[in-house]
N, CA, C and O atoms as a MOPAC input file, in Angstrom:
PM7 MOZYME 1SCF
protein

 N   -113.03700 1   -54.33600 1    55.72600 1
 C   -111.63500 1   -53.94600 1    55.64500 1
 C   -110.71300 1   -55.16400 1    55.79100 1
 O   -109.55500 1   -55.20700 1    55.37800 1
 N   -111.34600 1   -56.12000 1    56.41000 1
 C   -110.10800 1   -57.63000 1    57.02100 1
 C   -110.13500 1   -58.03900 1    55.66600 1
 O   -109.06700 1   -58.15500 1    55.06400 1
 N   -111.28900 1   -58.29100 1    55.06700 1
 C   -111.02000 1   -59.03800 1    53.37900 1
 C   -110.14400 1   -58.17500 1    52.38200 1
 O   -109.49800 1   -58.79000 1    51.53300 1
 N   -110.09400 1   -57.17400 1    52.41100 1
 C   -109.36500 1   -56.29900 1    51.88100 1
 C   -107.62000 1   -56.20900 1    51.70500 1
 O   -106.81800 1   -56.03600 1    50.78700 1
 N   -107.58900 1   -56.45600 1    53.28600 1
 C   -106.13700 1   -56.78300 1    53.89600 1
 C   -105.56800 1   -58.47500 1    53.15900 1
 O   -104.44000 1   -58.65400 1    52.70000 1
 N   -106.40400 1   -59.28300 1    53.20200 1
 C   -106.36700 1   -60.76000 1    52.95700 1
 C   -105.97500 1   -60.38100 1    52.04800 1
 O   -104.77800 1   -60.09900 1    51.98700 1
 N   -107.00000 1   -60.17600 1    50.71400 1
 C   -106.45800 1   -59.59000 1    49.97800 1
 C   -105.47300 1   -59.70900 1    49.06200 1
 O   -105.24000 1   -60.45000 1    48.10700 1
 N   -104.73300 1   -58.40100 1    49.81900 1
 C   -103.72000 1   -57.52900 1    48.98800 1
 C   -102.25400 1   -58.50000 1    49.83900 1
 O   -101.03600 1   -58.48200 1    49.66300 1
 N   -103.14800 1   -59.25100 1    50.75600 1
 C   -101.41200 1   -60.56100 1    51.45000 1
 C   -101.36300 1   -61.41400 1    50.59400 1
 O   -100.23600 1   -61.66400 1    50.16600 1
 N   -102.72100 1   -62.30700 1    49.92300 1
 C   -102.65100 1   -63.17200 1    49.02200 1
 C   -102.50100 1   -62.57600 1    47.59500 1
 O   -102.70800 1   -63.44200 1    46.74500 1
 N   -102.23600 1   -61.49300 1    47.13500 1
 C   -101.92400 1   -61.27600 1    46.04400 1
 C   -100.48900 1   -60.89800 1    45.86900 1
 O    -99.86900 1   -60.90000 1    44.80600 1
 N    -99.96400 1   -60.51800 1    47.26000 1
 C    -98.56700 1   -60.37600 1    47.29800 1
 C    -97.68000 1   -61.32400 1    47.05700 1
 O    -96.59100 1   -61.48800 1    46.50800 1
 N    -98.91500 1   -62.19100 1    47.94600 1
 C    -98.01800 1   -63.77200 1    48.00700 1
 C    -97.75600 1   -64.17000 1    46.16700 1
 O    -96.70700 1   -64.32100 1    45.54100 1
 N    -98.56800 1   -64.21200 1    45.91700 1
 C    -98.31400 1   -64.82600 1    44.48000 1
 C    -97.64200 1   -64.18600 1    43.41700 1
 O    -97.20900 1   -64.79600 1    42.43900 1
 N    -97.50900 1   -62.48600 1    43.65800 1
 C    -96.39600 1   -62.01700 1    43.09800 1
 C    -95.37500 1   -62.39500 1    43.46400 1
 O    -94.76200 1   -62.66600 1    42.43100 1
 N    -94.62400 1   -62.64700 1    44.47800 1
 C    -93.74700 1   -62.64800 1    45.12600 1
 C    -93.30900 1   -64.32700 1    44.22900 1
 O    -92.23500 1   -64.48300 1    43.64600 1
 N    -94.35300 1   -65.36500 1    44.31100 1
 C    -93.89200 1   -66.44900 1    43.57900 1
 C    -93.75200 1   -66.66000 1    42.24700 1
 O    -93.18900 1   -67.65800 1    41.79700 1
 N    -94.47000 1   -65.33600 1    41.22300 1
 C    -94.24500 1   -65.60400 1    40.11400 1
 C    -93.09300 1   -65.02400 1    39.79400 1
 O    -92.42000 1   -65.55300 1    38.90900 1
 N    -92.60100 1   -63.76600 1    40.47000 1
 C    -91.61100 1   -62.96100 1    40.55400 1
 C    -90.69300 1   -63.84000 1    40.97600 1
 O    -89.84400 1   -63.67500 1    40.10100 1
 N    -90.25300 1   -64.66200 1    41.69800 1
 C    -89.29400 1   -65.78100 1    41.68400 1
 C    -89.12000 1   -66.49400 1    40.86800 1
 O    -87.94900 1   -66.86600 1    40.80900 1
 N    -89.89700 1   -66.98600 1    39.99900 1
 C    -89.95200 1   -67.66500 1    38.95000 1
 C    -89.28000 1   -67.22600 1    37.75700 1
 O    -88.34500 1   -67.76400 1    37.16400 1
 N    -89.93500 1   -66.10500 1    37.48300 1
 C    -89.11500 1   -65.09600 1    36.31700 1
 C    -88.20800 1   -64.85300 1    36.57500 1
 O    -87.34900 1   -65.24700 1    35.78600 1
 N    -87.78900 1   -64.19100 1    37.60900 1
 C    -85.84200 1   -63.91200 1    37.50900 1
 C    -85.09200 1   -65.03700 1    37.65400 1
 O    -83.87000 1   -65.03200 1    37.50500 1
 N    -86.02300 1   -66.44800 1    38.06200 1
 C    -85.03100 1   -67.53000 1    37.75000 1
 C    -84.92800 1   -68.12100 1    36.76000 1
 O    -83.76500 1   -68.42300 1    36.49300 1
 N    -85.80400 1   -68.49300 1    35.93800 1
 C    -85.95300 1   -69.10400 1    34.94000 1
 C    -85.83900 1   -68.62500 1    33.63900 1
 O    -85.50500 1   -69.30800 1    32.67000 1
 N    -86.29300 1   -66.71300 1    33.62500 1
 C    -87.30300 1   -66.05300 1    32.65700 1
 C    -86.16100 1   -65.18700 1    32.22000 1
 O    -85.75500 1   -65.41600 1    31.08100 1
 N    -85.56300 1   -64.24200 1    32.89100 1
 C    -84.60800 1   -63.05700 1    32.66000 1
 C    -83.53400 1   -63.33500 1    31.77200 1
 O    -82.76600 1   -63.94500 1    32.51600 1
 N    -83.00200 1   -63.28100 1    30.68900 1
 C    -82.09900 1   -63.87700 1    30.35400 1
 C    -80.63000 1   -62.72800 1    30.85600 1
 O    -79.46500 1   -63.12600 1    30.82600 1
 N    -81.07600 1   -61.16400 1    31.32800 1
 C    -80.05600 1   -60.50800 1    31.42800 1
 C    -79.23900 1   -60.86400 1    32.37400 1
 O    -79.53100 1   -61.32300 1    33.47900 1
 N    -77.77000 1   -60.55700 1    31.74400 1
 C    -76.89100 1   -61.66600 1    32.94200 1
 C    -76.20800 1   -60.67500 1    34.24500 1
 O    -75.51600 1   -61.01500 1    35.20400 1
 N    -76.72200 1   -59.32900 1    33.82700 1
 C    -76.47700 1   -58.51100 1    34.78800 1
 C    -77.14500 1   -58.51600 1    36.39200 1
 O    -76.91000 1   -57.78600 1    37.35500 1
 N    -78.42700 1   -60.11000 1    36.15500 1
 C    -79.09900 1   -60.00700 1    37.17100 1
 C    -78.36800 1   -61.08600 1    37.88600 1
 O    -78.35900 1   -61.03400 1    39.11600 1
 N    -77.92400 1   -61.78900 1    37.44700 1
 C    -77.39000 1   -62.79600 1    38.18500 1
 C    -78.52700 1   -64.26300 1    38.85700 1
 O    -79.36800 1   -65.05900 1    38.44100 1
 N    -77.67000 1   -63.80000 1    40.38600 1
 C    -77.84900 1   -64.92800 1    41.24700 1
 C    -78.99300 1   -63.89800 1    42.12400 1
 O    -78.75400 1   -64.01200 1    43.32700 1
 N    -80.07900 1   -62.99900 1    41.88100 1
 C    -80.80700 1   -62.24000 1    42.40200 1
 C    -82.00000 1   -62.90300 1    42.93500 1
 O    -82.86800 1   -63.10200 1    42.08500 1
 N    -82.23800 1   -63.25800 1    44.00600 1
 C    -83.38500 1   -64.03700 1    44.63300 1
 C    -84.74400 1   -62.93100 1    45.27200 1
 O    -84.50300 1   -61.79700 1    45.68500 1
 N    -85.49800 1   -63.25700 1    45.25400 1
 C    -86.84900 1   -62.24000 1    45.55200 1
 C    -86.86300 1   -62.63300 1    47.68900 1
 O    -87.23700 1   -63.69500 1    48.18700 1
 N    -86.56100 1   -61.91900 1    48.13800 1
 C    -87.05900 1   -62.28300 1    49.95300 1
 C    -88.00900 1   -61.71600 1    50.38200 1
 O    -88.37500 1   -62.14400 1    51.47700 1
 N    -88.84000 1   -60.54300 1    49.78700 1
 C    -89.90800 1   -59.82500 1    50.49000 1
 C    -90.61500 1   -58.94300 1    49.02600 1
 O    -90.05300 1   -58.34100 1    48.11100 1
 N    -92.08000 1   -59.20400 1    49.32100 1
 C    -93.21400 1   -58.17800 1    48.68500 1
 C    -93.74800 1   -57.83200 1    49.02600 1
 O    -94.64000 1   -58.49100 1    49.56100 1
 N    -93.74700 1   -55.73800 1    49.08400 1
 C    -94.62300 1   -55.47200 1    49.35700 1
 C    -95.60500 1   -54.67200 1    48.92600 1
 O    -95.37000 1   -53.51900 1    48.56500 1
 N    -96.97800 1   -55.27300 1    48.91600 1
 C    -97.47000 1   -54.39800 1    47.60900 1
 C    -98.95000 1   -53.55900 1    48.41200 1
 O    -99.82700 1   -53.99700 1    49.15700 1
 N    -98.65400 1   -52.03200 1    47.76400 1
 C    -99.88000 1   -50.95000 1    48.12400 1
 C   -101.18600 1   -51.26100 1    48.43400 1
 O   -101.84800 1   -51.96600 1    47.67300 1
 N   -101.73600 1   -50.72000 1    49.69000 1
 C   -103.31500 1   -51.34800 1    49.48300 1
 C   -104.22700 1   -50.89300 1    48.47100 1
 O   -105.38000 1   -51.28200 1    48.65700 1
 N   -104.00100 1   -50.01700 1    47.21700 1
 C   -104.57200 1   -49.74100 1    46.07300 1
 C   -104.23800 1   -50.93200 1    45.22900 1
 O   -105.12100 1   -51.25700 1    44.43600 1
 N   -102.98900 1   -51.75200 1    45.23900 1
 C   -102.49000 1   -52.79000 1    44.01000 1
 C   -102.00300 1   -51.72000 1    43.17400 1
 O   -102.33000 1   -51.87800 1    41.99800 1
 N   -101.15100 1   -50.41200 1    43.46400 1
 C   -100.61600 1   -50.01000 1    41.82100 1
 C    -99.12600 1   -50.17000 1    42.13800 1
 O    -98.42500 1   -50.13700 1    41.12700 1
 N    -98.48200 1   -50.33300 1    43.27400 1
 C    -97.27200 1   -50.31400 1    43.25300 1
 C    -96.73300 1   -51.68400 1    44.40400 1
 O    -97.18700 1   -52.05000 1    45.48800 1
 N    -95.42100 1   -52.23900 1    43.45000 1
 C    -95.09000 1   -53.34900 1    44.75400 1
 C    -93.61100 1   -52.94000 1    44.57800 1
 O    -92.97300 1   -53.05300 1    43.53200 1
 N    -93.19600 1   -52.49200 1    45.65100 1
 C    -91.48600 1   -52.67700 1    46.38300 1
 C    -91.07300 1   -54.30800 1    46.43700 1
 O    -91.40000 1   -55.09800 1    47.32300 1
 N    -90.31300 1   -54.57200 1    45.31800 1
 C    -89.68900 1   -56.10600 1    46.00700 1
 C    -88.27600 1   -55.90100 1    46.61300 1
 O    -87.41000 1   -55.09700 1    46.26900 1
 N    -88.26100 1   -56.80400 1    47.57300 1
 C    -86.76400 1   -56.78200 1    47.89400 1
 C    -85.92700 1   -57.78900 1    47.48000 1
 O    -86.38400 1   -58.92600 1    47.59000 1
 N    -84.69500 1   -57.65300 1    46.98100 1
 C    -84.10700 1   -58.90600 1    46.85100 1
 C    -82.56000 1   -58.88100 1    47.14100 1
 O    -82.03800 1   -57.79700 1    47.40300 1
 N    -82.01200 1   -59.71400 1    47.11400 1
 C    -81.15100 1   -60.71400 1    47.79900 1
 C    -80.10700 1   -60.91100 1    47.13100 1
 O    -80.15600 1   -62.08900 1    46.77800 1
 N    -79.06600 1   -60.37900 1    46.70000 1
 C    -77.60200 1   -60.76800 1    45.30300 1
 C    -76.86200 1   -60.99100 1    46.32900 1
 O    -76.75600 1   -60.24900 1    47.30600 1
 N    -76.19500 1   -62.25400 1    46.11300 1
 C    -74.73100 1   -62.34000 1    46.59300 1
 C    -73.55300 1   -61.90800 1    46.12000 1
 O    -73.52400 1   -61.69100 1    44.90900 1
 N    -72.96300 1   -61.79600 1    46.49100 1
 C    -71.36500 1   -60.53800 1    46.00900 1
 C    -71.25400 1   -59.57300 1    46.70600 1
 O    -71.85200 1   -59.41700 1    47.77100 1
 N    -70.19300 1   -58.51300 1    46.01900 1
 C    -69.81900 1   -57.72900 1    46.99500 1
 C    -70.85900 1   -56.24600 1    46.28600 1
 O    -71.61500 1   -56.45900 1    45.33900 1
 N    -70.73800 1   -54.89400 1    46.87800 1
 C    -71.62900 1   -54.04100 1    46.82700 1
 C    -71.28000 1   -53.76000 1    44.84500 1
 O    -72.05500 1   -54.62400 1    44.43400 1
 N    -71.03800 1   -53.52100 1    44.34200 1
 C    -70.81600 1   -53.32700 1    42.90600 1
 C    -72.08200 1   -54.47100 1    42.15500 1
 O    -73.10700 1   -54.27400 1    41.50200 1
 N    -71.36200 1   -55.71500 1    42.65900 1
 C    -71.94300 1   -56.89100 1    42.14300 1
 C    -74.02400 1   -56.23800 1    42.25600 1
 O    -74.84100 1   -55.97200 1    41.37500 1
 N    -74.09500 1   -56.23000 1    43.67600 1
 C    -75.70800 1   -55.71000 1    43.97900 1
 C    -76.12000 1   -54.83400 1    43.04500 1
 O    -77.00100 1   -55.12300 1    42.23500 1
 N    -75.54300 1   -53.73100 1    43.07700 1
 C    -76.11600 1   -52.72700 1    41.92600 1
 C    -76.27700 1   -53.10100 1    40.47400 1
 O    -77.26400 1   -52.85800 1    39.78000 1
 N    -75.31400 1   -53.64600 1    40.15400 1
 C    -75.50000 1   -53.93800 1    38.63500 1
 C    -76.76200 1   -55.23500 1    38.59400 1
 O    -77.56900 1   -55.46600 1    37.69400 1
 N    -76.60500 1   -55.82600 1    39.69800 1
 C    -78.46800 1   -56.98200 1    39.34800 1
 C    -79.27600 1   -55.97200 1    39.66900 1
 O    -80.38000 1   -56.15500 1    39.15600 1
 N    -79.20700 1   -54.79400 1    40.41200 1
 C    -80.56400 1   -53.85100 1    40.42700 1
 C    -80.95300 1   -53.39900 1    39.22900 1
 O    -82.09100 1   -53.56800 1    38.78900 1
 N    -79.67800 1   -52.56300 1    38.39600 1
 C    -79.80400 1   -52.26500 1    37.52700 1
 C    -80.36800 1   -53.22400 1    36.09000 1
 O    -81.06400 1   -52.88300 1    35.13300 1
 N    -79.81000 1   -54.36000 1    36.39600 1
 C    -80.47900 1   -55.48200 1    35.52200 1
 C    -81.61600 1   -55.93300 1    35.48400 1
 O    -82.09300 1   -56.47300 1    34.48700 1
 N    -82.45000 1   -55.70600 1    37.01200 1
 C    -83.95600 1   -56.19900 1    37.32300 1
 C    -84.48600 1   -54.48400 1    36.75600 1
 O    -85.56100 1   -54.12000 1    36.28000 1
 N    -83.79100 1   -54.05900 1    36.92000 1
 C    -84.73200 1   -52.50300 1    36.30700 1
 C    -85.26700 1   -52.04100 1    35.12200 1
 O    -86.26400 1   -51.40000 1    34.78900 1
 N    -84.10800 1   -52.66300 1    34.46200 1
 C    -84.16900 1   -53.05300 1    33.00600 1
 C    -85.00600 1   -54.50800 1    32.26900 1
 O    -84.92300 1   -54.83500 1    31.08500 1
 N    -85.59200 1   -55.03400 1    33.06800 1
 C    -86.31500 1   -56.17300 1    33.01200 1
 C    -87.77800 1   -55.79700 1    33.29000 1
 O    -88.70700 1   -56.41800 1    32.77400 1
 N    -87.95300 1   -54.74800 1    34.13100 1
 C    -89.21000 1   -54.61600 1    35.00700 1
 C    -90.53400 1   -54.52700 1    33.57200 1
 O    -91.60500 1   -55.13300 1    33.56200 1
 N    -90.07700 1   -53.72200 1    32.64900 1
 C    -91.33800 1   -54.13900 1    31.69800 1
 C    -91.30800 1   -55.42900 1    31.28100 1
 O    -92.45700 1   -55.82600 1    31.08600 1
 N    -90.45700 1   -56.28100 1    31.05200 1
 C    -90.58400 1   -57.86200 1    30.72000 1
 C    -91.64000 1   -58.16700 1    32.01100 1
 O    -92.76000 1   -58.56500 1    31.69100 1
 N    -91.46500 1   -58.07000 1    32.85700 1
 C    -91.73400 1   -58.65700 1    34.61000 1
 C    -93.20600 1   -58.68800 1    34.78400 1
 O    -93.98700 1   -59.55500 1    35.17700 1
 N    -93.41100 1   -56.82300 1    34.14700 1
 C    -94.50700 1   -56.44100 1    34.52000 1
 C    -95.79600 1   -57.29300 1    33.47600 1
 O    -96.90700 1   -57.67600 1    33.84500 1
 N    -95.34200 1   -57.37100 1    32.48100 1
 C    -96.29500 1   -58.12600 1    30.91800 1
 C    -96.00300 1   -59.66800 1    31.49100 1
 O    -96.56200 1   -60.59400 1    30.90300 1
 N    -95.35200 1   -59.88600 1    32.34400 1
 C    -95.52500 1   -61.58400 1    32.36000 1
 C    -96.29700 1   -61.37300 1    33.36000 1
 O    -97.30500 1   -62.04100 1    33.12600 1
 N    -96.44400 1   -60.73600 1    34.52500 1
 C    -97.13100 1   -60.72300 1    35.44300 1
 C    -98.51100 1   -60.60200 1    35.76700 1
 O    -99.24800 1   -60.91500 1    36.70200 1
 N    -98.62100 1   -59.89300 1    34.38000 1
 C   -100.46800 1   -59.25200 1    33.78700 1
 C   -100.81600 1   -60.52800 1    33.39500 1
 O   -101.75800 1   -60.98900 1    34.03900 1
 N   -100.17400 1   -61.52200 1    32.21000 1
 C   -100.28700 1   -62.30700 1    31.34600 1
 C   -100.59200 1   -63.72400 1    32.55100 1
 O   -101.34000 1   -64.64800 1    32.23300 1
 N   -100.02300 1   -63.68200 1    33.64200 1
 C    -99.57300 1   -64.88700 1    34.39900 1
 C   -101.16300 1   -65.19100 1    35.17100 1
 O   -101.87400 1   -66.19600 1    35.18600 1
 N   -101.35300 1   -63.55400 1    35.89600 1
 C   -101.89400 1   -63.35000 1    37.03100 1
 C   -103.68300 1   -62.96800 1    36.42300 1
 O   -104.72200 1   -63.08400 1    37.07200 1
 N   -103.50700 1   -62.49700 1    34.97300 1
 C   -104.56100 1   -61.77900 1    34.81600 1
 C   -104.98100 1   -60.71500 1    35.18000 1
 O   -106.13900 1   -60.73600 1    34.76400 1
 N   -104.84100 1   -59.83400 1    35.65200 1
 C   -104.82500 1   -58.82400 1    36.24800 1
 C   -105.40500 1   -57.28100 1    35.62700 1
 O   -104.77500 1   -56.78900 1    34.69100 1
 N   -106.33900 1   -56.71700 1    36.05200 1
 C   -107.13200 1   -55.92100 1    36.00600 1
 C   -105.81100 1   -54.84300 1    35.45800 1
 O   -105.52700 1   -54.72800 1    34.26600 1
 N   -105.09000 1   -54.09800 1    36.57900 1
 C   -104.05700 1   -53.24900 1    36.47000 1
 C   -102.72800 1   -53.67600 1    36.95400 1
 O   -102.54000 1   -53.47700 1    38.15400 1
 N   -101.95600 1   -54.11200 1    36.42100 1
 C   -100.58400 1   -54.65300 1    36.89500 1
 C   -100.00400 1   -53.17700 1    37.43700 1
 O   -100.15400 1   -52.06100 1    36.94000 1
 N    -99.05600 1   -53.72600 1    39.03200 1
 C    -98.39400 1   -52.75600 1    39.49700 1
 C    -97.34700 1   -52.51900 1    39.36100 1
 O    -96.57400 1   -53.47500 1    39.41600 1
 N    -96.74300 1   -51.06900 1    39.10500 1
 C    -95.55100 1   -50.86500 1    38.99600 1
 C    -94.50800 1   -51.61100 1    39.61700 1
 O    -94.85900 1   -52.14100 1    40.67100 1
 N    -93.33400 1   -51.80700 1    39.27300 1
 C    -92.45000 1   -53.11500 1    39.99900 1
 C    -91.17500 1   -51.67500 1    40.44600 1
 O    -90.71000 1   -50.87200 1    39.63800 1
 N    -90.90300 1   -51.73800 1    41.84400 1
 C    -89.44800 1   -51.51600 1    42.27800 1
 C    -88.98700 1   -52.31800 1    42.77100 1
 O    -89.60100 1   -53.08900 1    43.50800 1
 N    -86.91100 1   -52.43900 1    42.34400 1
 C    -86.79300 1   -53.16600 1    43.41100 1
 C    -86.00700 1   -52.56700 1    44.30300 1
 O    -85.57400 1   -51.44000 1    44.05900 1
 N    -85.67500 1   -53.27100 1    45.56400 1
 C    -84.57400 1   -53.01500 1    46.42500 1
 C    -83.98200 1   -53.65800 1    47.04100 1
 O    -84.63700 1   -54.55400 1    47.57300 1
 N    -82.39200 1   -53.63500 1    47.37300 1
 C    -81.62900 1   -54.51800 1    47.97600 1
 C    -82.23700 1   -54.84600 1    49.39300 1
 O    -82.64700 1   -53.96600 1    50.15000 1
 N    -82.26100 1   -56.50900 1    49.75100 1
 C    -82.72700 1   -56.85700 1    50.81600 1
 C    -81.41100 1   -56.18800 1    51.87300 1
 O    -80.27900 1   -56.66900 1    51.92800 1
 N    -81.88700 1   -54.99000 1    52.65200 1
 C    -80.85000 1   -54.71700 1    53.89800 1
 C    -80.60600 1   -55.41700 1    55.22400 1
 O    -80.02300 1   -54.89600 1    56.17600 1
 N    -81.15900 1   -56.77300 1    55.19400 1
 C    -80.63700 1   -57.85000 1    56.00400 1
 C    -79.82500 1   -58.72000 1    55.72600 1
 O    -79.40300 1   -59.66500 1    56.39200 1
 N    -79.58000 1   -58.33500 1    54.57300 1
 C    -78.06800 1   -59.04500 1    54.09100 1
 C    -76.96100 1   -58.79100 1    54.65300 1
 O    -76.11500 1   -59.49700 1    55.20100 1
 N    -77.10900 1   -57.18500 1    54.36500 1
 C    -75.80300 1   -56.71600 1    55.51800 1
 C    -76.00500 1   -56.44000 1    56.69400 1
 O    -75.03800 1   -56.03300 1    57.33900 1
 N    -77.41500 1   -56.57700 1    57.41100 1
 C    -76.77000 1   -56.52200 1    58.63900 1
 C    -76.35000 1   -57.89200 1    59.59000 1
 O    -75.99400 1   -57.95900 1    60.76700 1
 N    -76.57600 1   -59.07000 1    58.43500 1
 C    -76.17700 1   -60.67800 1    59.02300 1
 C    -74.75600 1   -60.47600 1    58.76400 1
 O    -73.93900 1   -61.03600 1    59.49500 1
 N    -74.37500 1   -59.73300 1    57.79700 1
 C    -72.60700 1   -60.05500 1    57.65000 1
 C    -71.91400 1   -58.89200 1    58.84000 1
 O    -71.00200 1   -59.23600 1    59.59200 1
 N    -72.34300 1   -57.88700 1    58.85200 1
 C    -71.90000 1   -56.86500 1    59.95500 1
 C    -72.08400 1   -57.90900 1    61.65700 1
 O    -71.09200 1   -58.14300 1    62.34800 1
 N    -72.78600 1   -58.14800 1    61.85000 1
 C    -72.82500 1   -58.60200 1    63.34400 1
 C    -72.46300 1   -59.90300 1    63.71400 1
 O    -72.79400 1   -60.96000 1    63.17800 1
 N    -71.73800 1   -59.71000 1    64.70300 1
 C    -70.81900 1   -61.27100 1    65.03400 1
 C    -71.81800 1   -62.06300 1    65.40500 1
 O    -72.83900 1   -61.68900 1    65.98100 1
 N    -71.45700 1   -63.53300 1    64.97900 1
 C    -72.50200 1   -64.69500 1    64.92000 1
 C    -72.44100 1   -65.14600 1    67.12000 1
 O    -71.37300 1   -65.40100 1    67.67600 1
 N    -73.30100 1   -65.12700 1    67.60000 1
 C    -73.26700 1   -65.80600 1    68.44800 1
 C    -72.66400 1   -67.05500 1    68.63600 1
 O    -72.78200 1   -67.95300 1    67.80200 1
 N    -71.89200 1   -67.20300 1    69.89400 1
 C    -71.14100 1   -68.75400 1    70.03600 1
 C    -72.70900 1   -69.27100 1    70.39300 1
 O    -73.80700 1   -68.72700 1    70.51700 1
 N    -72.04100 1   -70.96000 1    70.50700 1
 C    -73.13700 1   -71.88400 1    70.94700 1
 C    -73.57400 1   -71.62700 1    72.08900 1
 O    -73.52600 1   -70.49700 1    72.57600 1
 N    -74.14700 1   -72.82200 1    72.77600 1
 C    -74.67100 1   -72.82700 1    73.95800 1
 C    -73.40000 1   -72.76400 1    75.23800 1
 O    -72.56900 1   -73.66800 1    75.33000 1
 N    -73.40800 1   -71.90800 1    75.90400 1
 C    -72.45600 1   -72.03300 1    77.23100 1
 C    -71.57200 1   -70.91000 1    76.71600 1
 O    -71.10400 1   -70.05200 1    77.46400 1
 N    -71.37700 1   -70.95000 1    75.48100 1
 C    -70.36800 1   -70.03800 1    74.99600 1
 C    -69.29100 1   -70.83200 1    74.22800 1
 O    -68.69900 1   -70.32400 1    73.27600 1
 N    -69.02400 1   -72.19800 1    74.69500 1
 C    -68.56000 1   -73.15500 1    74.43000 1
 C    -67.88600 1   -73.39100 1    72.92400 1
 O    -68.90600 1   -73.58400 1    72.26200 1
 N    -66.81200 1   -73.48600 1    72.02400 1
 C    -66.75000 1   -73.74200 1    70.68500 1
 C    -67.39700 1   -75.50700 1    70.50500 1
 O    -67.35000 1   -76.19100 1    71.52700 1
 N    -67.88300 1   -76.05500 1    69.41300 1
 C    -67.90700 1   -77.45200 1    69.15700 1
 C    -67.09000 1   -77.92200 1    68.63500 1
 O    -67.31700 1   -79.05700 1    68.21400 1
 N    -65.63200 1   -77.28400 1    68.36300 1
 C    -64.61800 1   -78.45700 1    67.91300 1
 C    -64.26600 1   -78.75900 1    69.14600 1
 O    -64.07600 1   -79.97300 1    69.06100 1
 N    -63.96500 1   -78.32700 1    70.68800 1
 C    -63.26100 1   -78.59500 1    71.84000 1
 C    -63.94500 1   -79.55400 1    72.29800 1
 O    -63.62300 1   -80.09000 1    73.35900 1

């Protein structure tokens, strides 16, 4: 079962990097933008991977790169077979990374002491 687990981490891993690759280099739709990949996670069968990702802008801006990576996902999925080789390529979702907003919702801690560093 531990090789199993290995695995399906090292195959994530490398989706996760080719999948960076393609929406940076590969996508030409401009609805995706500035959409960065932060997390993969993919089924211990290999048929399905949740990516999360990362748009800067405001909430409108996010949806329309979802909608743009959604509309990409068969490009994604045929580069990914083609890249990786792959027995059965997995379905691709994505979803907005939700640590985006909760870094902008919560006040940043002062420094040390409490102290500002311009004083």
């Amino acid at each position: 079962m531990r090789a199993r687990t290995h695995r399906v981490e090292r195959l994530a891993d490398l989706i996760r990097q080719e999948l960076t690759e393609l929406i940076e280099y590969e996508v030409k739709d401009p609805r995706v933008g500035l959409a960065s990949v932060t997390a993969v996670d993919l089924s211990e069968n290999l048929r399905r991977v949740r990516v999360l990702v990362r748009v800067p802008g405001d909430d409108p801006q996010r949806e329309t790169s979802l909608v743009g990576l959604e509309a990409a996902e068969g490009f994604l999925r045929r580069e990914l077979a083609h890249r990786l080789a792959l027995r059965h390529t997995p379905a691709i979702s994505f979803y907005l990374d939700q640590t985006q907003r909760d870094e902008q919702s919560e006040p940043r801690p002062q420094g040390s002491g409490g102290r500002s560093s311009g004083s």
